[in-house]
Every structure is written in C-alpha cells, then in structure tokens.
N, C-alpha and C positions, 0 to 999 in steps of 0.2 A: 143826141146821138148823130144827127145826122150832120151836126157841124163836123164831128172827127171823119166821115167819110169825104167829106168835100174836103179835107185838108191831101197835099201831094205826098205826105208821107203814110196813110191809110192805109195804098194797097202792100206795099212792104209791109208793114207793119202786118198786118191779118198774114201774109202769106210765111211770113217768119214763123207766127203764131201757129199755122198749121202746123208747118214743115217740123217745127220743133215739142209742139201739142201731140202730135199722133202717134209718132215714136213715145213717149211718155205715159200716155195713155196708155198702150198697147203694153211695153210692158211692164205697166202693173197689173193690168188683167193676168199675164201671162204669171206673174208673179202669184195671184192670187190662186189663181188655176193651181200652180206646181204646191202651193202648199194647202191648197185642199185635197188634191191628190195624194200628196204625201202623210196627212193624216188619215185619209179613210183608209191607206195601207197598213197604217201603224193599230187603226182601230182592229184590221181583222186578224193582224196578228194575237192583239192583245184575246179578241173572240177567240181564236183556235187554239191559245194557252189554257184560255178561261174552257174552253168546251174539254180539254184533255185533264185537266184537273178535277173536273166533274166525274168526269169516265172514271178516274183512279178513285175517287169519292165512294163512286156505286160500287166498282168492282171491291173494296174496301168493307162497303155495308154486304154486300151477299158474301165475304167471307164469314164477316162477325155474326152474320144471321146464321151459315155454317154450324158455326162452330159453339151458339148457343141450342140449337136447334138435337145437335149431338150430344151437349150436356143433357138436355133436358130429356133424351133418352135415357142415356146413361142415368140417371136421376130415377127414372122409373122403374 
C-alpha cells in the first residue's frame, strides 16, 4: 500500500476517488431513504383499508346478531 502512495499519480487518483465516491454514495442512501419512505406510506394505507374492512366486518356481525336475536324472539 504504501508503494501506490509514493507514486505521483496517488493524490489525483484518491481525490477523483472522493469527488466522484461521495456523490454516489450519497445518493444511494438518498435512494434507499425514498423507498423506505415510500413503503411505510404504502403499508399505512394498506393498515387503514385493512382497519375500515374490519369496521364494516363488525358493524355487519351486530347486524346479523340483530337480526338473529329478533328471530329468536319472534320464535318464543
């Protein structure tokens, strides 16, 4: 390693290496960032479909409880 630093073309070399490393870097984090972001959006959607599907579940089962509950008057 320390022979590539005693060579004259070294500090170019590394300072290429940032200039063109960091941007790169950066955005793939940024990259990674936007699509985690964009699924935990998509997750809470799918939560607030799944929560309002429930609701119409229950209010669905206290009809039919209703409506068995009446029979089973009527019955007696």
């Amino acid at each position: 390693m320390s022979g590539f630093f005693a060579s004259p073309y070294s500090v170019p070399i590394v300072v290429v290496a940032i200039v063109v490393g960091l941007p790169v870097i950066s955005s793939t984090i940024k990259s990674i960032a936007k699509i985690r972001y964009a699924d935990n959006g998509r997750e809470k959607e799918r939560e607030a479909a799944h929560r309002s599907e429930i609701d119409e579940l229950r209010r669905r089962i206290e009809n039919l409880e209703t409506i068995v509950l009446d029979l089973e008057r009527k019955v007696r």
